[in-house]
C-alpha positions in Angstrom: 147.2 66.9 87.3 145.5 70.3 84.9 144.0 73.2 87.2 141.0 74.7 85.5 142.6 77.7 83.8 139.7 79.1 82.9 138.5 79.6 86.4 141.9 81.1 86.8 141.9 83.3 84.2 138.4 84.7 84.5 138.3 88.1 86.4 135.1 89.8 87.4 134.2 93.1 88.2 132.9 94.0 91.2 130.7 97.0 90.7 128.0 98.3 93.5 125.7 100.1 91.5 123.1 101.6 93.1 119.5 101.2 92.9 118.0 103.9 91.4 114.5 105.6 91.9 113.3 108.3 89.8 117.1 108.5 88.5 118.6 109.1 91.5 121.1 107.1 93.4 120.4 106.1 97.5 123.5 108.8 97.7 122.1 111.1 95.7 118.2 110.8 97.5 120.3 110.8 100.9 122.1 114.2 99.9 118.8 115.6 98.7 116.7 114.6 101.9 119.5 116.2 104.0 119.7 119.6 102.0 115.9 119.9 102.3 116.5 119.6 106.3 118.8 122.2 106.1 115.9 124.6 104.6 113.3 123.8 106.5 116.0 124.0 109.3 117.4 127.6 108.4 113.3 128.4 108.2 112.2 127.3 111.4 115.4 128.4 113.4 115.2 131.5 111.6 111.5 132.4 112.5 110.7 130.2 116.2 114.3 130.3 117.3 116.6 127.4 118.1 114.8 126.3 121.5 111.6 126.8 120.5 111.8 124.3 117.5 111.8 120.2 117.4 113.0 117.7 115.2 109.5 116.8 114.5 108.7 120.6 113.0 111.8 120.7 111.1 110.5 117.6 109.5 107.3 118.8 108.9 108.9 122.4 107.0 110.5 119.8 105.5 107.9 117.3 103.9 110.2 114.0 105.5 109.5 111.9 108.3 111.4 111.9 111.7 113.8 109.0 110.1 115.1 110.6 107.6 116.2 113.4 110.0 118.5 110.9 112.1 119.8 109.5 109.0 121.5 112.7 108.0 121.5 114.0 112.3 122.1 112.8 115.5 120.1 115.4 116.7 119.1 119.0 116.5 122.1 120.5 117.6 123.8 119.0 114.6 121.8 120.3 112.4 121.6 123.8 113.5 125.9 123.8 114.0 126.0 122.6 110.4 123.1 125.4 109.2 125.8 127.5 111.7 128.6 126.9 109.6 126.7 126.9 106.3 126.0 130.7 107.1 129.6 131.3 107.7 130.8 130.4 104.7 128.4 132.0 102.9 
């Protein structure tokens, strides 16, 4: 009885490559999406103060849609201890 060495023998790559749009990754557009919260966050913190501000007008300062904001955030908090700690280091 022959196996199939062939079948045996043949190896393939797994590779995830990622969909790009306008040359950018989903990583990359995810990274980018959450940097731009982090300005418009750092802006509207920085001028209404923290209670005074939404998640809806951080992502209006920030041209994105409400979606995008809990993909990067659970919620506002989050953002403002991560725009906390950004200043920190900085």
């Amino acid at each position: 009885m022959a196996t199939n060495d062939s079948t045996s023998k043949k190896k393939t790559k797994t590779v995830s490559k990622e969909r790009q749009f306008k040359g950018l990754s989903l990583s990359e557009r995810k990274e980018a999406r959450r940097e731009k919260l982090i300005e418009a966050g750092i802006a509207t913190y920085g001028t209404l103060g923290f209670f005074s501000v939404t998640v809806k007008d951080v992502c209006q300062e920030a041209k994105l849609t409400e979606r995008y904001f809990y993909e990067s955030f659970k919620k506002s908090e989050d953002l403002f201890q991560t725009i906390f700690l950004k200043m920190i280091e900085e």
